[in-house]
Every structure is written in structure tokens, then in C-alpha cells.
N, C-alpha and C positions, 0 to 999 in steps of 0.2 A: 504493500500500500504506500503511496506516497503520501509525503507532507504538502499542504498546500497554502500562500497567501492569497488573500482576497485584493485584486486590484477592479476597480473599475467595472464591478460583478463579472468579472472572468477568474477562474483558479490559476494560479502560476505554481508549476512546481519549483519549489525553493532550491533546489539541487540545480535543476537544470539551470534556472536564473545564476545560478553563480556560475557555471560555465559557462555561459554565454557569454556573462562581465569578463569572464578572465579574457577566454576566446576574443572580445573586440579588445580587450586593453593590449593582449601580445601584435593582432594583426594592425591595430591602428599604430604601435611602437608606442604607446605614450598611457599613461595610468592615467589619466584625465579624462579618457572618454569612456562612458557609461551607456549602461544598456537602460532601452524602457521600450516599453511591447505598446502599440498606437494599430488603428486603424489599418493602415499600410506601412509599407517599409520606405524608411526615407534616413536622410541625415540633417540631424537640425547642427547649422555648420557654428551656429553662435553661443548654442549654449554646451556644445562639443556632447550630442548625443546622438547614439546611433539608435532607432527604431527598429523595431522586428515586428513582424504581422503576426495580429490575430488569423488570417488566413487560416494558422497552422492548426489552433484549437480545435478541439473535437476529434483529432484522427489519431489513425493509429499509433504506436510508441514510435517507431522505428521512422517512418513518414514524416512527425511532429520534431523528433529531434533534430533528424538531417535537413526540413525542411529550415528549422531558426538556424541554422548554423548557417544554413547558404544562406540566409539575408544577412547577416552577421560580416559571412564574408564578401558579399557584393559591396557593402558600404563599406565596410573597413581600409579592403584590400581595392575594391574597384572604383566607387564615388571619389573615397578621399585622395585618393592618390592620379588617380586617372580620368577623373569627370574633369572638366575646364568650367566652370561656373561663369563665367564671362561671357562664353560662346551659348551656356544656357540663358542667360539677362536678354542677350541679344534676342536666342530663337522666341522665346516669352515676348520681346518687343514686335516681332516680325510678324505674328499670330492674330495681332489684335482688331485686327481689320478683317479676319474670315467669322466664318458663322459656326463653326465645329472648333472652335478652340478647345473642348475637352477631349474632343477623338485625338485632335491632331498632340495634344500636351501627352497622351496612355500612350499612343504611338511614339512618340519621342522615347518615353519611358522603356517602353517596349526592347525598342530595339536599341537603345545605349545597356539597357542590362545585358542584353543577348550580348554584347560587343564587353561588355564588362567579365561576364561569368567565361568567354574564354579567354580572358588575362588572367581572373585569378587561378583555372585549372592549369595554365601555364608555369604562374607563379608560384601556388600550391597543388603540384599535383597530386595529394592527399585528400583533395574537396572533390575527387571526381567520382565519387560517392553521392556526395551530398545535391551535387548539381543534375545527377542523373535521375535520382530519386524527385529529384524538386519537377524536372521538368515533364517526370514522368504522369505526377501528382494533378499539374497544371493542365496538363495536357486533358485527362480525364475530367478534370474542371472545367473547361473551356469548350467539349464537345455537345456536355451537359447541358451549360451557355448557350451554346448556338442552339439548341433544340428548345432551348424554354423561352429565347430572345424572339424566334418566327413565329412560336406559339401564340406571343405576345404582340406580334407587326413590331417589335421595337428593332428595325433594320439595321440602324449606324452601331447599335449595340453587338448584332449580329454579326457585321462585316469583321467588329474588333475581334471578334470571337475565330472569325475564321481567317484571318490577318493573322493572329498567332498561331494557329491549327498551319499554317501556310510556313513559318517563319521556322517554327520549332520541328518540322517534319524530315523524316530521313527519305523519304521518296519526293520525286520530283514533280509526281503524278497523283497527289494527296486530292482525295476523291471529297468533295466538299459539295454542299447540296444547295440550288437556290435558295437566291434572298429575296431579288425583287427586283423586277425588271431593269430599271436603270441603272442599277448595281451591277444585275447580272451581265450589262455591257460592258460594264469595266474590268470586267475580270480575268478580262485576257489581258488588257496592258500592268493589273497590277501584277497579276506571274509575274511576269517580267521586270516590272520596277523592285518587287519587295528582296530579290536577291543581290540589290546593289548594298541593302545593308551591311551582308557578307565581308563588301570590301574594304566598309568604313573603316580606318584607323585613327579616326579624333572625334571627340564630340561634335567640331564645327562641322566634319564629314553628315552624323550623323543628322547632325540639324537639318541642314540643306535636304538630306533626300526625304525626311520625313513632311520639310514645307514644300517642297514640290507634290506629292502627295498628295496633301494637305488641301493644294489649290487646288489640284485636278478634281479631287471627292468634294468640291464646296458648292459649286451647281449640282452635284449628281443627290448629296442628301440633304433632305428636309427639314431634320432634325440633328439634333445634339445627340450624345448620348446620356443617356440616362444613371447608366452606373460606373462604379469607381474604381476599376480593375488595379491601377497602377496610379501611384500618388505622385505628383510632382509638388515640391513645396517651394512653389513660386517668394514667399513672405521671406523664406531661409537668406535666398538667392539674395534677392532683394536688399534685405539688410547689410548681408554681406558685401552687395558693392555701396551702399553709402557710406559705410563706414570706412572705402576705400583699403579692405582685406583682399589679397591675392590668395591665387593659389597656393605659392610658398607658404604663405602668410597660414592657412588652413594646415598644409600640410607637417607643418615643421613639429619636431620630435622633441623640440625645447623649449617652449614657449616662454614667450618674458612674463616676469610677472607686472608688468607697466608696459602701457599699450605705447612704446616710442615711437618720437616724431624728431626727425632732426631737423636744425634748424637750417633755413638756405644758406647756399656756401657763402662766403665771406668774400669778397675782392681782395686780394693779399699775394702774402709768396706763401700759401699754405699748401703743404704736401700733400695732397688729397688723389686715397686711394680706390680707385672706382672696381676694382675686382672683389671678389669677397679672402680673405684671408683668415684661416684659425687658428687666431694666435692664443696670447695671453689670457683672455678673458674670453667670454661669453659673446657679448654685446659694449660697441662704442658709442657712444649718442652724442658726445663732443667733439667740436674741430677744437684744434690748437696750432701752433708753433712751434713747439719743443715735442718733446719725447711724450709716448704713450705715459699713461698713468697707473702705474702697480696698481695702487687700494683701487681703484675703479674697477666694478666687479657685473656692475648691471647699469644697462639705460636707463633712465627717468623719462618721463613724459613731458615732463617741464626743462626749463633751462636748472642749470647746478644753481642748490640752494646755497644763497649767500649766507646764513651761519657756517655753511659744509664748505664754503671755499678755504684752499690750503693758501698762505702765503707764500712767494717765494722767497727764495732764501739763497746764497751764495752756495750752498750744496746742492744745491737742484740743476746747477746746469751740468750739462752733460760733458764737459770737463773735465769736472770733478768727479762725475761717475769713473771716467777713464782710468781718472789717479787715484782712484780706490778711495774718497775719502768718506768718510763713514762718521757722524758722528750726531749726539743728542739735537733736536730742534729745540732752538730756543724760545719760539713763535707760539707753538702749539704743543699740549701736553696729549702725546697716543696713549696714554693709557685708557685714556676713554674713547669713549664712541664720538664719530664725527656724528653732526646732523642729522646727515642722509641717512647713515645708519639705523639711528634713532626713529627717524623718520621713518626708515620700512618694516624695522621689529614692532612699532605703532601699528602699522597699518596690517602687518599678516594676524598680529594677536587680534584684533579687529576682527577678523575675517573666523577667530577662532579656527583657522585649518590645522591644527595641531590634535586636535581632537576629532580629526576626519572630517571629507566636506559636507556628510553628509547632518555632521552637527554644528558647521560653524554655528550656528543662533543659540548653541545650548548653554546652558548655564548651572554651573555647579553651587547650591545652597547647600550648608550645613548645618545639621540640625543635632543639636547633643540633647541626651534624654534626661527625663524629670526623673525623680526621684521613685523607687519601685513602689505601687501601693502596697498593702498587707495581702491585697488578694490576687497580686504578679506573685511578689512572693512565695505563698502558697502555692499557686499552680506552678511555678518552676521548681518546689522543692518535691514535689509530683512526681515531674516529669523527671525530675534528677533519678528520683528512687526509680522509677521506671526502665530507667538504661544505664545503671549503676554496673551492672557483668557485663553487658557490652563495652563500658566506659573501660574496665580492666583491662578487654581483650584490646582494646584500637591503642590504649596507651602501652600496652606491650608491644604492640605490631611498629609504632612511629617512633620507637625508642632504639628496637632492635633493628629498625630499617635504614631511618636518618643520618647522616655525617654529625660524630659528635664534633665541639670545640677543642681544640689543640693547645696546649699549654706552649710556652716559647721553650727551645733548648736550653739547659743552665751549665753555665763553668763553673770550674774553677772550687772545686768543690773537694771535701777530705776521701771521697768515697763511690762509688761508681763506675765509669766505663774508663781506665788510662786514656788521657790525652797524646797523643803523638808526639806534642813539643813537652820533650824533656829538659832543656835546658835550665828552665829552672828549678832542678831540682838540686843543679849547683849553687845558684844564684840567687834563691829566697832562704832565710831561716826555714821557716813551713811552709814549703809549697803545696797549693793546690794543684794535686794533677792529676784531676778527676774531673768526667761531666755526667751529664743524663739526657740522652736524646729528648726529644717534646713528648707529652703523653698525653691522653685524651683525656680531654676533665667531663663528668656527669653532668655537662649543658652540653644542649642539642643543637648545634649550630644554624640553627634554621629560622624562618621566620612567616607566617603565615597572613594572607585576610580571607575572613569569609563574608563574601559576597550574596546579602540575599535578594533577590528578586521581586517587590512588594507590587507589582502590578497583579489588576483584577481576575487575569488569566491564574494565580495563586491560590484562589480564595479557597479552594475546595482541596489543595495541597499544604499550606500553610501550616496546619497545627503538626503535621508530619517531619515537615521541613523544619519546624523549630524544636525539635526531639534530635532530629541531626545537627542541627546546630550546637544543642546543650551539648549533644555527647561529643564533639568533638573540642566543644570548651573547654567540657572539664577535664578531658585526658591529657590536653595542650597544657593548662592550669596546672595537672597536677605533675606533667613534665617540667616546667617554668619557662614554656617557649612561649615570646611574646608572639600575639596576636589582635588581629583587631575582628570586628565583627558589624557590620553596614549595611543597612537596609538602604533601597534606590527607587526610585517612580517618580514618575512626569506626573506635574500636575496637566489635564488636558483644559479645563478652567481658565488657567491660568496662559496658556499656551497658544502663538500665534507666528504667522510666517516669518519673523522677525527675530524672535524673541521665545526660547522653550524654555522655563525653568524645571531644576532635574533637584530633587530633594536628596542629601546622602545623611539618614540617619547614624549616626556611631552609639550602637549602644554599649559596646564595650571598644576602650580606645587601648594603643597600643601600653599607656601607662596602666591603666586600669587589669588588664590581661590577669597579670599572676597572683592580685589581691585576694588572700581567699572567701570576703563577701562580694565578690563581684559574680554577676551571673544571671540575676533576676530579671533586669533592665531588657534582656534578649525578650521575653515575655512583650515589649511594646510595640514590635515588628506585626503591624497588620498588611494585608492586602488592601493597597491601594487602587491606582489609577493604572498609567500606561508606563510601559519599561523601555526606557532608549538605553541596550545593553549594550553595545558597542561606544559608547559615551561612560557611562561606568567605568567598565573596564580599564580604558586610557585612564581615567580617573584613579583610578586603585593603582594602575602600574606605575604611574608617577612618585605616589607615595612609598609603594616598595623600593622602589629605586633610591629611593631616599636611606633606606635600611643597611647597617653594616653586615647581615648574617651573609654569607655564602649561600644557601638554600634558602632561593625565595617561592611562596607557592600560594598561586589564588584561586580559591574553592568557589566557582560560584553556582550557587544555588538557584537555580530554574529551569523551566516547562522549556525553555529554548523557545517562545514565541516571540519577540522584539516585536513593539507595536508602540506607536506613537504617532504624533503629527506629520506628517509627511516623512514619515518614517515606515511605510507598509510593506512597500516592496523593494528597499534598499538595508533593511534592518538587518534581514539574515548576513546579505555580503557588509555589510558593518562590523557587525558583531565579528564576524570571521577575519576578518582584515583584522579586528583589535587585538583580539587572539593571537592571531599570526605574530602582530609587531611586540606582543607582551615576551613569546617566548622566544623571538629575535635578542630580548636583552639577558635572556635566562632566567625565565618567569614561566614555573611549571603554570600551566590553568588546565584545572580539572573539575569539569560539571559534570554537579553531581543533582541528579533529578527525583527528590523523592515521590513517590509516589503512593496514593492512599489506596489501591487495590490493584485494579489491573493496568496494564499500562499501554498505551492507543500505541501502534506498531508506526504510526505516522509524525506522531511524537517522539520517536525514540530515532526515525530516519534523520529528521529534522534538529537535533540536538546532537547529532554525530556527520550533518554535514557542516556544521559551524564548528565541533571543537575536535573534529576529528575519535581519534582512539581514546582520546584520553577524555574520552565521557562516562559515566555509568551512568545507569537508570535503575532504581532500584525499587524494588517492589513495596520494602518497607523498613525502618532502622534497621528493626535486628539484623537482616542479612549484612547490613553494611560496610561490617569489618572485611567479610570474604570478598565482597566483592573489590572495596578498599585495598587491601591487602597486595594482589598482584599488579596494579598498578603504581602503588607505589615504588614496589620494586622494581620495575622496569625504569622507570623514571630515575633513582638512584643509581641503577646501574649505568643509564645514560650518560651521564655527568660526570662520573666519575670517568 
């Protein structure tokens, strides 16, 4: 069974949407461009997202898969690299004066994909799967088309239907059945027209024979068509040439992060070099007179900010570079940041992309807890008795598993292992010359958060979840490894395109940890609202990072649903991306799912395509420890 989100009431399976993401982020070269499933397949070039078609919904596995992958790789591999967006503004301007501008715009479509889809089997010849499948798919769609279109008299629909049935055909002699009389006269000269596609090799090629076309069929049909085979997104094109973006400009693998503009050349004796050259840096946005500028690291969009201008100085000229001379500026203190700098660390923490893009608006509030009442109290002295033998077994299990702490080697000592240097055993009254290698002292070098999950998707998990929590406090407690303990949820109330606040309860903080009245406070962890886990997570890794233990490890507790404001169908590839970069620093994360009976097999897909292997789902505390138990040990031995 697969796991599913809701977008837009169609079901997306969560697995597949992450290969897709990965699948366009490798083919486009660049981690910027992102997948989202629309209507039809297109590339929207300004907000850098590739579209995949609902087309594919509803059909078989095999069909549905390879079907998103060839739109994936048409725009990745085909639009962005190889469409000329220029030559399509123009055919969009040439158009506007016939009466079929949607045939003639599905026709354009048409056949620049057909001219696309053999450059990317060219360039991957590993999609020649995917494109066989797709067109074989199409194919059966479109015959279906023509018989439901004559059904209907809707003719210019028809013709499209059988224009492709003509385009995509391996015989020369593709047996297609009347339309309508003055159609049916055309159709010997389009045989022969529709094969010039074939020879296009540019989109200006392709333009041109589709408006020729275009004219010829503009006295012969009466109407428009009707439906929307193939999407063109004239608005994309558009914007993209006002805001005077090139192709380069689209296709480039490094984009700046300030949209530069240089200023006109100067009148001078200025060196000015008109090839592109990759030198020192990235991007130049300054003319000058003298030598390149080292600290210049990126363009601006404006001229150089006047606090960020350097002085010159009698070491600056290139003279003195020659004769090596090297020494402090007396003008300006480097120890600090220049302007500029200031100025773009400003603007990226702004943007919060540090916390992924899909949270820049988020916002991390903290929220420390009141004081336990008598009846938390009570109910966690409960649930303590409740998993008190379990509590034994798992603090045996993370004692005997864990890297303990290392005492330092000691000299110089009356008694232990002979030192090598014997010298002074002439040369002191009473030499020491003795040592003791390091030994491992009874603290557990390690350091722990646990991460609970307080969105609505909990509610019916929650009192399970915080039994696992206890028992893993108190065997941590009664080890003396510091730990912290965090509840997380969106307010959705509170939450707008702009602006998400993410609430992080601490009910137990890393001081609090090995207190032996500490414990009850866990008891205030309710289900709340909505869970943006991939913003957590960053959240949490930050603060272990902060941590001096060797062994750091974030337990977080949840259903694996991520759901938030504009957060439905990027949440899973969020969460997983956060994951990834947590144990990029050496941050085990291990999710762990409790569960209050049986457990949804789509739930547990879904919670092992985000954290990988290093999930359990467990049916109930007790088992915990077993199941506990062998991944820990993996994970130990990993590291070591």
C-alpha cells in the first residue's frame, strides 16, 4: 500500500514525489529547481519550477511512473537547456492575428517536445524506457480523442488528435479516418508538411513550420479548439523577457544571489574584457583601473556600497604587490565585516534559507513549561511505574552499546606502565617513570534530544508516545547523559504566507536532564495543530551542534505526516532533506513511531521514505527495547 498526500484533491504518492524532486534537481544540475504536478507539463522559468501532468493519475504503476519521469525529463533536460524562449515570445507575437491561436500554440507544443524527447534519449539514453512507454500511452489517448472528438463535430479538436496519431506513427501509411470535408482536402498536403518537423533542429525551425501550418488551416477551420492537450505558458515566456532574462541567464548552474546589472562602460583607458573568463571569483559587477579585487566574491545589483568602499593605500598598487610587500592596513580594521558583507548575511537570514526554502517565513518561538500540577505529577508517577522493567532493560542496552568518556593519559607517576625515557632516573632524586594509558570513566559520552511531534495527526498516538518518552528519560536520567526533551507544532491560526510561527516547547532542558525531580513537566506535551518537521529538525541540529559529546542522536517522535501551511506536498522532501543534512554533521536521527495498536502499512512506507532505515515503528512501548536495541548497534558500529 502506498502512503499518500492530498494536493489539490488528487493523491500524490510521497515516494514517488521525492524522486521526481531529486530526478529534476540532478537533470536540471542545480538544487533550486523543484517539482509540482499542474494541469499540464510546462516550466515556470521565474519561479524555477518544473510541472509534471496530472495526465498520468489514475493509470497503471508502471505507465504512471515512467510517464512523470518523461515530463521531468522533457523540461529538465529538453525546455531548459534546449527551448530558445525568444524564438517562442516571437512565435506567441506572430499568432495573434489568426483565429486558431490554441491549435496553432498545442501544435507548437507538439512538435518542439517531439524534437525535445529525441535530444534527451540522445543525451540520456536510459529514458528510452520512459519515452516509449509515454508515447505509447499517448498514443492510445489520442485515438480514443479522435473517436469521441467526430462523435462530438468538435473537428479542429479532431484534426489535433490525428496530427499527432500522424507525427508519432512508425508507418508512413497511418490509416486515419475522416473529419470533414474541408479538412478532409487538406490532408494530403499536411502528409507532407507534418514531416518537415523531423528536420527541425531549433525552436525558430520549429516555429516557422508550425505558422505556416497554422495559416494554411485558418480559412479551412471554423473553430478553435476546444480542449487542452498541451500547455504553453505564454505568462512564463513573457515575464521572462521583461525582465530582460536570457537563455544563459535561465540556464546557468550558479545563479547569483542579486539579480546584477553593470553599469555602462566608462570612457577611459579601462581594460575591459569582453570574453567570459573563470577566474578568481564567481561574478565581476565593477569596472576599474587597477587590479581585480580578492574580497570581491559576488555582484551587487547596485553600485558598491559607500560604507563597503576600501581606501587606497600605498600597498595597493600593484608594485608593491611585485615587491612582496605585505603588511597591516592602517585605514580599515579586517577583523570585521565590511558593509557589503553585513549587508548580504542581512538579507539571506531574511530570506531564513538556512532553515530550507521551503521554511524561509518560519519562525522558531520558545516556550519553557509551568510548573507540574499534582495531577501531571500523578499521572507520570503512573506511567513511570508502568515501564519501570522496560526502563532497566533500555538503560542496560545504551550503556553497554554507547562510547563511554575517556579519561586523559597520566605521567609521571611512582607506579604503572615504565616510560621509555629513562634518563631521569639519573637525573631526579625520585623519578617518576611510570604512566597509565587513558581509561574509560562510567559517563557515556553521548548526548541526546527527543523530538516530539504535537500536531493533530498525534492525538490518538500521544498518550503512547509519552510512555516512550518517560522511559527513555529515565534510563538516560539514570545513566547521567544529558538530554533535552521538545515538543513542536504550527500554530495554523496564527499562520500566513509570510509569516509561520512554529512553537518549541522544552519540557525538560539540557540543565534540567539529570535532576532527579525532573520528569513530570513531559506530562504537558499535548496534540496540537500542524507539524512543519523539517523546520524542527534544523532547529534541534543546530542546538546539538552546539554540544561537546562525541555521540550526538535525535529521537524524533512521529506519524511521519508533515502538514502545514503551504507545506502539503513539499513536507515529506523537507523533512528528508533535514534528515539528510543533520547526519551530514554526525547527527544519528532515528524515528521512532509509536503506535497505539495496529499500524497503517502506509504509515510505516511513509516514515521510512523520509528517515530511511533508521526508523522503527512500533506497535507498543514494551517491544521497544528489541526493537531499539539492533539499531542502535548498527549505528555504533558505524562510527566507530
Amino acid at each position: 500500500m502506498e502512503r499518500f498526500i492530498q494536493f489539490n484533491d488528487k493523491k500524490i504518492d510521497s515516494f514517488l514525489f521525492m524522486q521526481l524532486s531529486d530526478l529534476a534537481k540532478t537533470l536540471a544540475k542545480h538544487s533550486d529547481w523543484e517539482i509540482e504536478f499542474g494541469f499540464q507539463s510546462y516550466v515556470d522559468f521565474l519561479n524555477r519550477k518544473l510541472y509534471v501532468s496530472h495526465f498520468w493519475d489514475n493509470r497503471p504503476k508502471e505507465e504512471k511512473e515512467n510517464g512523470l519521469k518523461s515530463d521531468v525529463c522533457l523540461r529538465a533536460v529538453g525546455t531548459l537547456f534546449h527551448t530558445d524562449f525568444s524564438e517562442v515570445t516571437a512565435f506567441l507575437g506572430n499568432i495573434q492575428n489568426i483565429t486558431i491561436p490554441n491549435f496553432a500554440k498545442q501544435l507548437f507544443v507538439l512538435a518542439e517536445d517531439l524534437r525535445l524527447e529525441e535530444i534527451c534519449k540522445k543525451e540520456r539514453p536510459g529514458t528510452k524506457k520512459w519515452f516509449h512507454i509515454r508515447r505509447d500511452v499517448y498514443r492510445r489517448y489520442f485515438q480514443s480523442q479522435t473517436n469521441a472528438n467526430l462523435t462530438r463535430s468538435v473537428y479542429t479538436d479532431a484534426l489535433f488528435s490525428v496530427v499527432y496519431l500522424l507525427l508519432t506513427s512508425d508507418s508512413p501509411l497511418e490509416d486515419i479516418p475522416a473529419i470533414h470535408e474541408p479538412i478532409d482536402r487538406m490532408m494530403p498536403w499536411l502528409r507532407q508538411t507534418l514531416p518537415q518537423f523531423f528536420d527541425a533542429a531549433s525552436t525558430k525551425e520549429v516555429a516557422h513550420i508550425t505558422l505556416k501550418i497554422a495559416e494554411a488551416l485558418d480559412d479551412v477551420l471554423t473553430n478553435d479548439m476546444l480542449n487542452t492537450y498541451f500547455y504553453l505558458p505564454e505568462q512564463s515566456y513573457h515575464n521572462a523577457e521583461k525582465t530582460g532574462l536570457t537563455l544563459k541567464d535561465l540556464k546557468r548552474t550558479d545563479p547569483l544571489n542579486n539579480c546584477d546589472i553593470l553599469d555602462k562602460e566608462k570612457d577611459g583607458d579601462e581594460d575591459v574584457h569582453e570574453q567570459e573568463l573563470p577566474t578568481w571569483h564567481r561574478e565581476t559587477s565593477d569596472m576599474t583601473k587597477s587590479f581585480l579585487r580578492f574580497e570581491l566574491e559576488q555582484g551587487s545589483r547596485t553600485d558598491l556600497l559607500g560604507e563597503g568602499e576600501r581606501e587606497g593605500e600605498d600597498g595597493d598598487q600593484a608594485l608593491a604587490i611585485v615587491q612582496g610587500s605585505a603588511r597591516k592596513s592602517h585605514r580599515n580594521d579586517y577583523k570585521k565585516q565590511s558593509a557589503y558583507e553585513q549587508k548580504r548575511e542581512r538579507k539571506q537570514a531574511g530570506r531564513g534559507e538556512r532553515y530550507g526554502k521551503a521554511n524561509r517565513y518560519a519562525e522558531a518561538i520558545f516556550l519553557l513549561p509551568a510548573s507540574p500540577s499534582p495531577q501531571h505529577i500523578a499521572q507520570y508517577e503512573q506511567k513511570k511505574a508502568d515501564i519501570l522493567s522496560y526502563q532497566k532493560k533500555l538503560k542496560q542496552m545504551i550503556e553497554k552499546t554507547l562510547e563511554h568518556q575517556k579519561t586523559l593519559p597520566r605521567t609521571d607517576l611512582h607506579f604503572g606502565r615504565l616510560h621509555k625515557k629513562l634518563l631521569r632516573l639519573w637525573t631526579d632524586e625520585q623519578p617518576r617513570l611510570f604512566n597509565k594509558k587513558h581509561q574509560p570513566s562510567s559517563r557515556i559520552d553521548a548526548v541526546f534530544t527527543l523530538l516530539v511531534d504535537c500536531s493533530a495527526s498525534m492525538y490518538d498516538k500521544m498518550e503512547e508516545t509519552k510512555r516512550g518518552v518517560i522511559l527513555f528519560h529515565e534510563a538516560l536520567k539514570a545513566l547521567l547523559v544529558p538530554h533535552q526533551i521538545v515538543g513542536f507544532w504550527e500554530d495554523p491560526n496564527e499562520a500566513t504566507e509570510t509569516k509561520q510561527p512554529n512553537y518549541f516547547q522544552t519540557v525538560i532542558s539540557f540543565a534540567q536532564s539529570r535532576k532527579k525531580e525532573s520528569g513530570p513537566a513531559i506530562m504537558q506535551l499535548e496534540a496540537q495543530e500542524d507539524n512543519r518537521d523539517g523546520f524542527a529538525i534544523r532547529v534541534m541540529t543546530e542546538q546539538l551542534l552546539k554540544r561537546p559529546e562525541k555521540q550526538k542522536f535525535l529521537l524524533v517522535f512521529s506519524d511521519g505526516e508533515p502538514a502545514a501551511l503551504g507545506y502539503e506536498q513539499n513536507g515529506i522532501i523537507d523533512t528528508h532533506e533535514a534528515v539528510l543534512e543533520a547526519r551530514k554533521h554526525h547527527i544519528e536521527v532515528i524515528n521512532v513511531f509509536l503506535a497505539n495498536g495496529e499500524i497503517d502499512e502506509g504509515q510505516r512506507e511513509t516514515v521510512q521514505n523520509i528517515y530511511g532505515k533508521h526508523s522503527i515503528v512500533v506497535p507498543s512501548v514494551e517491544q521497544l527495547p528489541d526493537f531499539l536495541f539492533p539499531l542502535l548497534k548498527k549505528l555504533l558500529y558505524k562510527s566507530l
